[in-house]
C-alpha positions as CSV (number, residue, x, y, z in Angstrom):
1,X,-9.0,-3.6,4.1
2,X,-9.4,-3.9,0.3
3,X,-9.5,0.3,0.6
4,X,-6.1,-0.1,2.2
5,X,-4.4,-2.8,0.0
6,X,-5.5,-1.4,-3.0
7,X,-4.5,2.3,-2.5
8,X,-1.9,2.1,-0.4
9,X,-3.3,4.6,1.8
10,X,-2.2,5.6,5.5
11,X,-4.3,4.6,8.3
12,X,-4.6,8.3,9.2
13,X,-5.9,9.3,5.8
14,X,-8.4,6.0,4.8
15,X,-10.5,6.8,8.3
16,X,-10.6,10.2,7.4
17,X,-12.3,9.7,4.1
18,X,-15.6,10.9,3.4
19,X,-18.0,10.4,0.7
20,X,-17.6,13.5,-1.1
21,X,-14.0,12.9,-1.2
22,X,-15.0,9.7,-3.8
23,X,-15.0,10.5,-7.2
24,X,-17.2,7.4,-9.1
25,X,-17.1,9.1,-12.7
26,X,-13.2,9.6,-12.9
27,X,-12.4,6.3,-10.6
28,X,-10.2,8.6,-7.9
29,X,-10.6,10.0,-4.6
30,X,-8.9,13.1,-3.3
31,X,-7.4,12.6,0.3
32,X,-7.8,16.2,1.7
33,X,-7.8,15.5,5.9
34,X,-6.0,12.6,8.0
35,X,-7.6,11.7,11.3
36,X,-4.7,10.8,14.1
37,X,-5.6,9.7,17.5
38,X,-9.4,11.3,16.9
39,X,-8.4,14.6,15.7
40,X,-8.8,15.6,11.8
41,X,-5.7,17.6,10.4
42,X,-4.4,18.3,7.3
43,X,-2.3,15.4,5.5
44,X,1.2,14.4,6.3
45,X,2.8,16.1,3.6
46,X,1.3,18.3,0.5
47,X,2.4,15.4,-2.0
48,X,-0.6,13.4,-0.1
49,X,-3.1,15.5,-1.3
50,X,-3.0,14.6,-4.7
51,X,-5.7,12.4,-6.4
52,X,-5.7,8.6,-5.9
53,X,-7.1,6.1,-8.4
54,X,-9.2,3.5,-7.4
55,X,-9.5,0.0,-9.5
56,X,-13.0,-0.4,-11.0
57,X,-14.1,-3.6,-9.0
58,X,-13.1,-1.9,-5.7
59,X,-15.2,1.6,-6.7
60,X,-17.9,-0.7,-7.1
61,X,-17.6,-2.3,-3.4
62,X,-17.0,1.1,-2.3
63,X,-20.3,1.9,-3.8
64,X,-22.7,-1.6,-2.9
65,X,-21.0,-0.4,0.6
66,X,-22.4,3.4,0.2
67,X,-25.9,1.7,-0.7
68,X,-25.8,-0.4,2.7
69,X,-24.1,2.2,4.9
70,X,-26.6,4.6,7.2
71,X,-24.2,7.3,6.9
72,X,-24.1,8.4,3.1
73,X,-24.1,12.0,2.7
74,X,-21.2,13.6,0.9
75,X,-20.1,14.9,3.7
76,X,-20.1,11.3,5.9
77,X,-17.2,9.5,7.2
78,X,-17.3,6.5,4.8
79,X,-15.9,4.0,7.9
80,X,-18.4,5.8,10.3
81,X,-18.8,5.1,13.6
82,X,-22.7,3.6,14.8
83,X,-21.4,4.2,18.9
84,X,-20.7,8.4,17.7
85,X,-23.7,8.0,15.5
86,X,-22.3,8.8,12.2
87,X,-20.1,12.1,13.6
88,X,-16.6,10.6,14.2
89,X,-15.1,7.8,11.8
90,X,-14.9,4.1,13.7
91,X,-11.4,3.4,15.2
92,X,-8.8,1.6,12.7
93,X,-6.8,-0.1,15.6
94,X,-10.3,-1.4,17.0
95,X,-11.2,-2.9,13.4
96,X,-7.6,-4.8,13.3
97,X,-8.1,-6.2,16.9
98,X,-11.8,-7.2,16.7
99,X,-12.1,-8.2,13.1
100,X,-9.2,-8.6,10.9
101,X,-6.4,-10.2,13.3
102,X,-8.9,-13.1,14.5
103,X,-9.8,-13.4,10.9
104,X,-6.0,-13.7,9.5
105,X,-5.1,-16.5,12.8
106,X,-8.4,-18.6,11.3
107,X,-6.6,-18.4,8.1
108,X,-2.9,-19.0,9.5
109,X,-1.8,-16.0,9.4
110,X,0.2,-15.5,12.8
111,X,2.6,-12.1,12.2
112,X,1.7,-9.3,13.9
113,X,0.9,-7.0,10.9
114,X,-0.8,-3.3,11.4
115,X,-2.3,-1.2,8.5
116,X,0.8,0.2,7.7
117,X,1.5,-3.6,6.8
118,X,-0.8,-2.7,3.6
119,X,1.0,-0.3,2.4
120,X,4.3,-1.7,2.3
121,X,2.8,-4.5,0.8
122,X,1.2,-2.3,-2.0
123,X,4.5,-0.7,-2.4
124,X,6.5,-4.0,-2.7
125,X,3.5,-4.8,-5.0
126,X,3.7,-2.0,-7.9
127,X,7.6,-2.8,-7.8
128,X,7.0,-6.6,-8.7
129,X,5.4,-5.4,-11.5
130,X,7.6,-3.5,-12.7
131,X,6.7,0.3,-12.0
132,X,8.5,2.8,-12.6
133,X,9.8,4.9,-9.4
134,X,8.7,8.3,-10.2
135,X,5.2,6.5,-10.4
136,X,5.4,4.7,-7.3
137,X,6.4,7.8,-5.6
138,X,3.2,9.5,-7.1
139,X,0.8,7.0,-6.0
140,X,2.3,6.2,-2.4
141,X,2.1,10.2,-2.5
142,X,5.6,10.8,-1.1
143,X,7.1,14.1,-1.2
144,X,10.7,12.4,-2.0
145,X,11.7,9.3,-3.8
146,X,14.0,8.2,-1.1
147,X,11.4,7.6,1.4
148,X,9.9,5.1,-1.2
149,X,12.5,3.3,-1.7
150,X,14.4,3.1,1.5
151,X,11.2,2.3,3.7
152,X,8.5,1.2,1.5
153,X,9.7,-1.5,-1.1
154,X,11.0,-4.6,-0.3
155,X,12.4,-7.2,-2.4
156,X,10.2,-10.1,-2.8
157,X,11.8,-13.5,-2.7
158,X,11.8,-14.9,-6.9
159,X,13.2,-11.3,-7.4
160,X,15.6,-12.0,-4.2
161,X,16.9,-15.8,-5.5
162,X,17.4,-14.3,-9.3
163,X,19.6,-11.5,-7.7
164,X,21.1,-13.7,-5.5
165,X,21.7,-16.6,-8.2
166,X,23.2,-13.7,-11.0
167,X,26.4,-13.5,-9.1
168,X,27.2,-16.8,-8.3
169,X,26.4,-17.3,-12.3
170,X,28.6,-14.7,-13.0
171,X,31.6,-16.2,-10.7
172,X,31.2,-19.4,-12.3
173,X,31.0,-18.3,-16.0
174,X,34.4,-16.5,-14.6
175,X,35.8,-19.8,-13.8
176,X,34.8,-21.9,-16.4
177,X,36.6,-19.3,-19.4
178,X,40.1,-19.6,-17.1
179,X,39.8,-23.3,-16.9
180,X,39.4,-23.3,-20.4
181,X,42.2,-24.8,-22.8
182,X,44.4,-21.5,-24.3
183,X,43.2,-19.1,-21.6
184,X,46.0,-17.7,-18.9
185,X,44.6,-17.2,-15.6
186,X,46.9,-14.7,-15.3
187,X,45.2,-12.7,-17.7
188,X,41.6,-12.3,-15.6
């Protein structure tokens, strides 16, 4: 999960990483396969095979996890499965329904969310603070900048009620300048 809302990776291509495809010296990995309904493939698109970085305090979870994991070889799923002994990666949907979605109703968390959720939350994310698009295009590894904008980023809800609130402001500045003594309403 922190892979996911920290990357902004598709479900297809964080099961198909392997430990090979981690670089710990220059903080990235390279996404080279995706993994859809059990069968490994190329990526979605030839802008999602471009390096990813990864934050410092989750390339050092990725790597207390290496240390614990049984399946560590370069060329090991990093989300193996123990039932396929280490050949096939474990099942995303089956991590949702057995581990995170129980954990998130504890918690109060009752939407339905799936791990696509994550990355239009990492999307919605880099635009809070302020990135630019051509860079959020690059690391949600779209091929055009429409489908960042138009299906990844929301508005999230301060930046929603200071939108919102700038017209109104603007209306009312409007009507206080005609109400004022010497101004013709005429003339706005």
């Amino acid at each position: 999960m922190l892979l996911a809302a920290s990357t902004g990776l598709r479900q297809s291509e964080l099961f198909a990483l392997k430990w090979g495809d981690i670089d710990f010296v220059q903080n990235t990995m390279n996404v080279t396969r995706s993994i859809v309904y059990g069968v490994v493939g190329p990526c979605k698109t030839e802008s999602s095979q471009t390096p990813v970085p990864i934050h410092p305090t989750v390339l050092q979870t990725l790597g207390e996890w290496k240390q614990l994991c049984r399946y560590n070889k370069p060329d090991d799923w990093i989300f193996a499965s123990r039932r396929h002994r280490g050949r096939k990666p474990i099942w995303g949907q089956a991590i949702l329904r057995r581990y995170i979605r129980p954990v998130a109703r504890r918690v109060g968390i009752e939407k339905r969310f799936g791990w696509h959720t994550f990355r239009h939350t990492y999307s919605t994310l880099l635009r809070s603070v302020g990135t630019e698009f051509k860079v959020m295009q690059e690391l949600l590894r779209h091929s055009s900048l429409r489908s960042t904008l138009d299906v990844h980023t929301q508005a999230i809800s301060p930046a929603k009620h200071a939108a919102q609130a700038a017209v109104p402001n603007l209306e009312f500045a409007s009507e206080a300048n005609c109400a004022a003594p010497g101004i013709n309403a005429a003339k706005s």
